[in-house]
N, C-alpha and C positions, 0 to 999 in steps of 0.2 A: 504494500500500500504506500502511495507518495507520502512525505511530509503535511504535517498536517496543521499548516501555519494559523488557519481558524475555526475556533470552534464554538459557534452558537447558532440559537433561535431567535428570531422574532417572534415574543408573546403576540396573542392579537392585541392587549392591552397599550404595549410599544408601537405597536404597527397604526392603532387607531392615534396615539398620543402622537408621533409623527406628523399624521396624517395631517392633523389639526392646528400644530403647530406650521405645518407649511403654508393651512388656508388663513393660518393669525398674520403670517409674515405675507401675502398676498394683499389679504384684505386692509394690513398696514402702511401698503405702498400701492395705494392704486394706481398713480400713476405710469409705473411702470410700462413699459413700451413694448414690442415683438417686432425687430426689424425685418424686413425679409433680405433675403441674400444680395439682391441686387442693391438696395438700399445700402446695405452694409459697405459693400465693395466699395460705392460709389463717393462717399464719405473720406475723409481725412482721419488718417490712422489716430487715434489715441490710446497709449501706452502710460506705465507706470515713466518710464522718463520726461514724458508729458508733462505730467501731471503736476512736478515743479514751475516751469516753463509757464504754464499756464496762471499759475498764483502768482508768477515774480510780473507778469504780462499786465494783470488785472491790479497789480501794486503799482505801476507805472502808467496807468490808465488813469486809477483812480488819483493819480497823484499829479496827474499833466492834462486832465481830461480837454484840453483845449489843443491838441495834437490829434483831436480824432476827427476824422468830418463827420459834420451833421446827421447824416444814414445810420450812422454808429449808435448803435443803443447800449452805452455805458449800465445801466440798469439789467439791461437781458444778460449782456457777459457776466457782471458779478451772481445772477444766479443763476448760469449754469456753472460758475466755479464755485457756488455755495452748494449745487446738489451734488457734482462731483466730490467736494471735500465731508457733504456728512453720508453721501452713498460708501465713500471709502472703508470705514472702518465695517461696515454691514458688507459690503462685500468682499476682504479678507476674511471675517470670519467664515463666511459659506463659502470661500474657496476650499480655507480650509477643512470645513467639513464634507464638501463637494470630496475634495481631494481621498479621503480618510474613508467613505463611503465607497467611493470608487475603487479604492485600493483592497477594501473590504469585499467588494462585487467581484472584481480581479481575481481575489486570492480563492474565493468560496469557489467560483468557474471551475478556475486552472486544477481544483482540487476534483471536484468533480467530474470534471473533463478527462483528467490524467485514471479517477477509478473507473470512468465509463470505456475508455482506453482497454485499462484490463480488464472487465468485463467480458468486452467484444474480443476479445483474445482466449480468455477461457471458453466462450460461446463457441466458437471457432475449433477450440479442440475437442470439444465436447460432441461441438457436431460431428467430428469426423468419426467418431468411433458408434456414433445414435442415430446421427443424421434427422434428431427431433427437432432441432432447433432452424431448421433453413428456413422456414417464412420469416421468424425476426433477426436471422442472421442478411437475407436481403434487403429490410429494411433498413438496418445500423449500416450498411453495407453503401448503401445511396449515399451515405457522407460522403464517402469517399471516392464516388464517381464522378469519372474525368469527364468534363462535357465537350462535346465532338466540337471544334472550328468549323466554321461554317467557309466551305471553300470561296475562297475569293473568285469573282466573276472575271472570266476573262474576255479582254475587250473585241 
């Protein structure tokens, strides 16, 4: 049997407590947003090294606001650099629970993956000497089939 790097359950009492807590942090930020991909792309990168950049930007704004032309909505920039700076510490922590979940999801897979592994290995030699086990050994079997290339057209 692999290493066995984790080992639990989710109560349903966990499972609904989660649940609840994800619809409190929803329902506490409604305004949150869902960009779609193209949106995303099309946007100017911001990054954690930004994220300075952007406070020293909005200190030199607020401090010279007569460098900006009239279009310039001094008000609108400092509050998206006030929702950036108090979204920050809420999204460090969910990264890092993002992070710790994920790694969690990861390790339980890999665990189960590696026993379903052997499994289909014992099934395998089991079948050879019974031959009881071929319908779920074709089934587990599909994993692992190669899918044909589909021949290129020639011109």
């Amino acid at each position: 049997m692999p290493a066995n790097r984790i080992d639990a359950a989710i109560t349903p009492d966990q499972h609904a407590r989660a649940q609840a807590a994800l619809t409190a942090l929803t329902d506490a930020l409604p305004f949150l947003i869902d960009l779609a991909d193209g949106e995303r792309t099309a946007m100017v990168k911001f990054g954690e090294m930004n994220r300075s950049f952007v406070v020293k930007a909005l200190a030199i704004a607020e401090a010279h606001p007569e460098i900006l032309p009239s279009g310039f909505s001094l008000p609108e920039f400092a509050a998206d650099v006030a929702l950036v700076e108090d979204l920050y510490p809420v999204r460090h922590r969910l990264e890092t629970v993002f992070r710790k979940l994920d790694d969690t999801y990861f390790a339980a897979g890999s665990e189960a993956y590696a026993a379903a592994l052997l499994v289909y290995q014992y099934a395998k030699l089991h079948n050879l000497s019974t031959g009881a086990l071929e319908g779920s050994l074709d089934d587990l079997g599909r994993r692992f089939a190669r899918k044909t290339r589909k021949a290129a057209p020639t011109p």
